[in-house]
C-alpha positions as CSV (number, residue, x, y, z in Angstrom):
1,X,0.0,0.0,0.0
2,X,1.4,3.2,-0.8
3,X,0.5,6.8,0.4
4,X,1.0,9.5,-2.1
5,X,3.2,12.5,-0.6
6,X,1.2,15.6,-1.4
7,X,3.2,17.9,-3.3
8,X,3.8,21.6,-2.5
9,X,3.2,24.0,-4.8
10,X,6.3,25.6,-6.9
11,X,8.1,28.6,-5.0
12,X,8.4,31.6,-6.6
13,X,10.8,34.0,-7.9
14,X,12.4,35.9,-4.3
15,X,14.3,39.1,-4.6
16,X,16.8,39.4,-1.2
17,X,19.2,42.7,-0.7
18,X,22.7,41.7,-0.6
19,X,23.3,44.0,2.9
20,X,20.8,41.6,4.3
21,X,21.9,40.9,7.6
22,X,19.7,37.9,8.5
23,X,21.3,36.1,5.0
24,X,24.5,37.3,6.3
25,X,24.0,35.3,9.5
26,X,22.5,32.0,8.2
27,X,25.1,31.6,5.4
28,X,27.6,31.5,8.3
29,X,25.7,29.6,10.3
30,X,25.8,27.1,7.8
31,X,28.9,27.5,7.1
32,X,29.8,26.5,10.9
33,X,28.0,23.9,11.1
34,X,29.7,22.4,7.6
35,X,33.0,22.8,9.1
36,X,32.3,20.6,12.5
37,X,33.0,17.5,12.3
38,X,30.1,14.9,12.2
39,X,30.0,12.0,14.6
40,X,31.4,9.0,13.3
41,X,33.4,10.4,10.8
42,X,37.2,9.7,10.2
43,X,38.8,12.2,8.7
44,X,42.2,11.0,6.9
45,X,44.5,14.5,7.0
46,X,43.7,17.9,8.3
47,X,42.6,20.8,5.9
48,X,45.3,23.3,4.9
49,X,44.3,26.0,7.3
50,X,45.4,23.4,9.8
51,X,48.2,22.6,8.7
52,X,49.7,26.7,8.6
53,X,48.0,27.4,12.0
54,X,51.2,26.0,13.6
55,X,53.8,28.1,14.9
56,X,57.2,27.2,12.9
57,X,59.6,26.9,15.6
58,X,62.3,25.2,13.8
59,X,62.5,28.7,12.0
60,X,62.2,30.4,16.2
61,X,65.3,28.6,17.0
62,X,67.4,29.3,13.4
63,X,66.7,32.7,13.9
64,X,67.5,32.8,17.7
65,X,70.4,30.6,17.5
66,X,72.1,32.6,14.6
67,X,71.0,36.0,16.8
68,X,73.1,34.7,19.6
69,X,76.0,33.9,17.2
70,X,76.3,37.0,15.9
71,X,75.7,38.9,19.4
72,X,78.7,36.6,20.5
73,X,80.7,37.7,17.9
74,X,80.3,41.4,18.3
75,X,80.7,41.5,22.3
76,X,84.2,39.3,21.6
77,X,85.3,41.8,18.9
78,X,84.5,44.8,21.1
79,X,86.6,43.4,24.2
80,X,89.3,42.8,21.9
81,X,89.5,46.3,20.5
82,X,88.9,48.0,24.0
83,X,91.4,45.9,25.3
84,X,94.1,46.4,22.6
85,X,93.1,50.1,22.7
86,X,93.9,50.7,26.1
87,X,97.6,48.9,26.1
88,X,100.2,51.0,26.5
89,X,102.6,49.2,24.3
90,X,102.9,48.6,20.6
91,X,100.2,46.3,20.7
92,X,98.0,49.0,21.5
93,X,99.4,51.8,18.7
94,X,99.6,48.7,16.4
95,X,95.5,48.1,16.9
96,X,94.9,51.8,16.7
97,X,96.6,52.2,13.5
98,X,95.1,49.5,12.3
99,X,92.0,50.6,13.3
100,X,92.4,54.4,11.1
101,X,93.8,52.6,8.5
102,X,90.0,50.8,8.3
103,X,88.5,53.8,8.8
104,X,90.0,55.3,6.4
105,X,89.5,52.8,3.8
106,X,85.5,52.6,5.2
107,X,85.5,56.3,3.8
108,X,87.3,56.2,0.8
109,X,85.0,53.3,-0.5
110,X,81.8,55.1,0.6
111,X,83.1,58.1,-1.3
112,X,84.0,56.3,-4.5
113,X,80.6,54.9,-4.3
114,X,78.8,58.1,-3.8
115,X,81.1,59.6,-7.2
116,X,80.6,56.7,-9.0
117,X,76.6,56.4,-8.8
118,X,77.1,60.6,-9.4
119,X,78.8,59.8,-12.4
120,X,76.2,57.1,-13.3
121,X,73.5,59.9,-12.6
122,X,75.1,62.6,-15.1
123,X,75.5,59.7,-17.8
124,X,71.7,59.0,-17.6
125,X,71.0,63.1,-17.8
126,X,72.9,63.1,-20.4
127,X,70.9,60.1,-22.4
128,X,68.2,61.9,-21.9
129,X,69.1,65.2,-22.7
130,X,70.3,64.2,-25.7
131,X,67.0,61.8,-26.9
132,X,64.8,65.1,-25.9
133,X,67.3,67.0,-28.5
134,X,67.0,65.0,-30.7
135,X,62.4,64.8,-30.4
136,X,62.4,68.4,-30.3
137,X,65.2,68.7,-33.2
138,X,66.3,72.1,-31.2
139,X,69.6,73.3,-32.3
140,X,70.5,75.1,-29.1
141,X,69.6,71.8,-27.6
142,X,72.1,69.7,-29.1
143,X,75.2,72.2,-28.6
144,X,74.7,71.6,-25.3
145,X,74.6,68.1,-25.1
146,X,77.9,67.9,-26.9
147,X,79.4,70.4,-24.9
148,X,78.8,68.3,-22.1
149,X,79.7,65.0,-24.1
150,X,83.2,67.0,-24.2
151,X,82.9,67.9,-20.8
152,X,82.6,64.3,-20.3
153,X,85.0,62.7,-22.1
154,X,87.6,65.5,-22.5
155,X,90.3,63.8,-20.0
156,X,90.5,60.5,-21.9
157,X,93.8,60.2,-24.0
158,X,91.6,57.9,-26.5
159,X,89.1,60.4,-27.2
160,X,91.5,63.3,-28.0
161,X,91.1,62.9,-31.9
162,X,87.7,62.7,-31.8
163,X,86.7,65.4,-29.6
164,X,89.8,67.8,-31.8
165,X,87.4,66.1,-34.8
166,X,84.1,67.4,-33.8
167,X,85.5,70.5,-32.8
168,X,86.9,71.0,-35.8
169,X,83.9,70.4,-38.1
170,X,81.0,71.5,-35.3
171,X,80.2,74.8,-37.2
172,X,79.8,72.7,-40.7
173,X,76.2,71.2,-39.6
174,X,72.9,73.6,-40.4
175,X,70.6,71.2,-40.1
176,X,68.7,69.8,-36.5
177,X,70.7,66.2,-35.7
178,X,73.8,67.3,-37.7
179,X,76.2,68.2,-34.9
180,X,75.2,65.2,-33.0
181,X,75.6,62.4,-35.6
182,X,78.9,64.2,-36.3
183,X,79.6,63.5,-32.6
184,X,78.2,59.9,-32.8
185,X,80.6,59.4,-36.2
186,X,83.7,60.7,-34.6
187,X,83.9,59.8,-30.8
188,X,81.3,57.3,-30.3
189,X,82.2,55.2,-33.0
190,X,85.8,54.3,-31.7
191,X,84.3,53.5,-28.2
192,X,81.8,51.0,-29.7
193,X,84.9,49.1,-31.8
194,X,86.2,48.8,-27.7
195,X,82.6,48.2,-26.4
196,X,82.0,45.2,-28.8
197,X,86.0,43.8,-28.2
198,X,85.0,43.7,-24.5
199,X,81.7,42.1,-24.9
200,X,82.9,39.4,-27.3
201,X,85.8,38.5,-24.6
202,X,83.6,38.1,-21.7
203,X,81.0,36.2,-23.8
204,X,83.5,33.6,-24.6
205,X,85.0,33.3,-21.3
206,X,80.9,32.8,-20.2
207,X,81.0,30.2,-22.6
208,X,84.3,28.0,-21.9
209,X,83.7,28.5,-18.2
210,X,80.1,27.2,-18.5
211,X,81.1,24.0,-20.6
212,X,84.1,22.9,-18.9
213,X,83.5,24.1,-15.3
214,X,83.0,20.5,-13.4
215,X,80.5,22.4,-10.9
216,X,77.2,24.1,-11.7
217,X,77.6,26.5,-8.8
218,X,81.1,27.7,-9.9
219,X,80.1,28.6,-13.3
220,X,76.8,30.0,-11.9
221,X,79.4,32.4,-9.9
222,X,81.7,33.0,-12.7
223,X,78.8,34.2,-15.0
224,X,77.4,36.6,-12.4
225,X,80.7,37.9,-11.9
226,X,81.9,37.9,-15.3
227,X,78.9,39.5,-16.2
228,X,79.0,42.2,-13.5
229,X,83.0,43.3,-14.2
230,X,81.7,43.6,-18.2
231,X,78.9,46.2,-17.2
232,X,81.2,48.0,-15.1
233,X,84.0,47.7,-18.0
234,X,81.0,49.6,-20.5
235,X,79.8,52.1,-17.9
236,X,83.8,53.0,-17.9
237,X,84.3,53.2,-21.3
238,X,81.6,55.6,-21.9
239,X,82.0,58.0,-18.8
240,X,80.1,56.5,-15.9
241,X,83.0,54.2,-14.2
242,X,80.4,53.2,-11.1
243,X,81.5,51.6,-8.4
244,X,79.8,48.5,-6.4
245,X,76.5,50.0,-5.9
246,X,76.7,51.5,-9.1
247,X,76.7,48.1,-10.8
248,X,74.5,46.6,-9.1
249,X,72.2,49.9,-10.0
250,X,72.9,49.5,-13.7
251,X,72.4,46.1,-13.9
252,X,68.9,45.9,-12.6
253,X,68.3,48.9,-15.5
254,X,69.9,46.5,-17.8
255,X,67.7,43.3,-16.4
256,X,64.4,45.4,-16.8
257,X,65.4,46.6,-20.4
258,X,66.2,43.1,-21.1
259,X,62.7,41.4,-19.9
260,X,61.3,44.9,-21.9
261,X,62.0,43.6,-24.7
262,X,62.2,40.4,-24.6
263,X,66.2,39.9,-25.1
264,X,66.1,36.3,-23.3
265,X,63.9,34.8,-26.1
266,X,65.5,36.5,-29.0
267,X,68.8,35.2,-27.7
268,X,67.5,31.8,-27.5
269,X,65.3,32.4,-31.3
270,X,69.2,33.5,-32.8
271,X,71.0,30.9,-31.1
272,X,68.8,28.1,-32.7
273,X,69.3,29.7,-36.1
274,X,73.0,30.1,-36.1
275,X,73.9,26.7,-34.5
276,X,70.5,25.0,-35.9
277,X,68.2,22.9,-33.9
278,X,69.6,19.5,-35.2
279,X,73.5,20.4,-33.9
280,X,72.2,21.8,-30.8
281,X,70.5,18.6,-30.7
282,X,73.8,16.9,-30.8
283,X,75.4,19.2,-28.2
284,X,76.3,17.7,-24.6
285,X,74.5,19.4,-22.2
286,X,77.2,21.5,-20.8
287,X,78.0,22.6,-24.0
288,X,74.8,23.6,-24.8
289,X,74.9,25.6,-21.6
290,X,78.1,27.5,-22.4
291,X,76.5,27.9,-25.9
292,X,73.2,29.9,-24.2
293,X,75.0,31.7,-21.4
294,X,77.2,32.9,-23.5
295,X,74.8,34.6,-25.9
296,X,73.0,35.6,-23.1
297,X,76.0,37.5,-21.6
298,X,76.3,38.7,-25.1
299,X,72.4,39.8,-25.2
300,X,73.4,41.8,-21.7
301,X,76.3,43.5,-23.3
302,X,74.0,44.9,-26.2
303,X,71.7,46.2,-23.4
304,X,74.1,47.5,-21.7
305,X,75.5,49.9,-24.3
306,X,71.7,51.1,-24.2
307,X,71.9,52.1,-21.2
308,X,75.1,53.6,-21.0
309,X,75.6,54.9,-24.3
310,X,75.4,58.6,-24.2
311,X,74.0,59.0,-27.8
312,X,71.4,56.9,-29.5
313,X,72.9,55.0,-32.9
314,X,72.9,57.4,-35.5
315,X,76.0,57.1,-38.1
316,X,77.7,54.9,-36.1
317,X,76.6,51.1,-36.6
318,X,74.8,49.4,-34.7
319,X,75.8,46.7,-32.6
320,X,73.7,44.3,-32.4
321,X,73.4,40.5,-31.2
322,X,72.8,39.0,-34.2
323,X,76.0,40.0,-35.4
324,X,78.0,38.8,-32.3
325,X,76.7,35.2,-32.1
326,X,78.4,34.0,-34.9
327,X,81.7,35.2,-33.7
328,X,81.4,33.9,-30.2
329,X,80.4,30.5,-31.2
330,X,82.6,29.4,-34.1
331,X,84.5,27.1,-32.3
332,X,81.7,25.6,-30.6
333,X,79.8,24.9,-34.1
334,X,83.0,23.5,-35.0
335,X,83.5,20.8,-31.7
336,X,80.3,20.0,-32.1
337,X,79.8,18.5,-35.3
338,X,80.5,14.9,-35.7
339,X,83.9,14.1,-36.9
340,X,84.3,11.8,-40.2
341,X,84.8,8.7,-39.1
342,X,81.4,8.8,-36.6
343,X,79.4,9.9,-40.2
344,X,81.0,6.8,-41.5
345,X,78.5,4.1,-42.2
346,X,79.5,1.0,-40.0
């Protein structure tokens, strides 16, 4: 026998404000009672808010342990010093001279680091001095900017012909852009020839390091430094000659100009097409690695002369990465193609 549930009637259509308070309060009632656990139930592993409600006190005693070594260290150093300090012999004049002597050399560093990031500062100004000369094609504009160029360069024995050139020849250009690619042409030009000798050098030391250094970590260091001296080396050459912080300033412009643009997948894209996919396919691993770190150091370089140039590329060619990859990565092409008697049919 079966008994026929009456049905209810279809509910209709309910319109609730969202700053209901009373909707507020039974959707987190509900919620509650969905998180408690129901009798009987076995749950296998806590939820991830259980798991990061703990206090991490493996970290507590790292940091507390290391904050007691270092306080150790600096109350042993300090009784060392007071105690050499207030000796009466030559152990005492000894630590005090020693003492100025740091001192000294603490101040000299901060103040080459101060210059050097002013330096850095005037070589920026002077980019963009010169790129607003160039959009506004004002005359006056670009006298000035070279007269600082000179200003800039004027103590370097290597850019003594040069400047005597565009000296010579500044009153021949009428035109807005003339005096400035005249600069580019005479004293910019002989700085990129050094620019691009020192970026090919340090791209193939990248490279040999990479494939023939036994440890990843060493060649991870040598291509940080390598690639740190090389930036420093092209800040130098065209006026800026940073210091520590200097570098590390520039190359965080150079790394944003670089993921600007894209450089790491263009220097991946021209890599592939000079070596071509099937040798790179050939390629050991590590020397596949010196192949890519090396046109990326390379790729760096190119952005670096960006950012430190003083003058965009006007006469003067351009250097650009595509033109560097083949000269950095002959030899590899050659060591990596299989020799005669492994293309002989067995």
């Amino acid at each position: 026998m079966t008994t026929d549930t009456p049905k209810s009637p279809p509910r209709g259509p309910q319109v609730f404000e969202i700053e209901d308070a009373t909707i507020e309060a039974a959707a987190s009632a509900r919620a509650d009672q969905a998180s408690k656990p129901i009798p009987g139930e076995i749950r296998l592993r806590p939820s991830p808010d259980e798991w990061r409600s703990g206090v991490r006190w493996g970290a507590i005693l790292f940091a507390a342990l290391a904050g007691l070594a270092g306080l150790a260290a600096g109350l042993a150093f300090g009784r060392f010093v007071s105690a050499a300090f207030e000796r009466d012999d030559w152990v005492g004049w000894l630590a005090m001279g020693l003492g100025l002597t740091a001192l000294l050399a603490a101040f000299v560093l901060m103040l080459r680091e101060v210059v050097g990031l002013f330096r850095l500062t005037r070589l920026h100004a002077l980019h963009d001095a010169v790129a607003t000369a160039l959009a506004q094609k004002n005359v006056k504009a670009e006298q000035q900017a070279v007269t600082a160029l000179q200003n800039l360069l004027g103590h370097r024995p290597d850019c003594r012909w040069g400047l005597a050139r565009l000296a010579e020849h500044a009153s021949d250009g009428r035109d807005p852009g003339d005096l400035l690619r005249l600069a580019d042409r005479e004293v910019m030009a002989p700085l990129d020839t050094q620019a691009r000798r020192q970026i090919l050098k340090s791209a193939k030391r990248v490279a040999t390091v990479t494939a023939l250094s036994p440890m990843a970590w060493i060649a991870m260091l040598f291509v940080a430094v390598e690639n740190l001296r090389m930036l420093r080396t092209l800040a130098t050459l065209y006026g800026g000659r940073p210091g520590l912080t200097g570098t590390l300033r520039l190359a965080r412009l150079v790394m944003g100009h670089i993921v600007a643009t894209g450089g790491v997948a263009m220097t991946d894209d021209l890599l592939g097409q000079f070596l071509g996919q099937d040798l790179l396919r050939r390629l050991s691993r590590r020397l596949g690695e010196g192949a890519f770190n090396g046109a990326l150091t390379a790729r760096i370089g190119v952005a670096a002369l960006t950012v430190t140039r003083p003058l965009p590329f006007l006469d003067a060619p351009e250097i650009r990465v595509r033109d560097l990859v083949p000269e950095i990565f002959r030899r590899i092409k050659v060591a990596g193609e299989p020799s005669a008697a492994s293309r002989a049919p067995l």
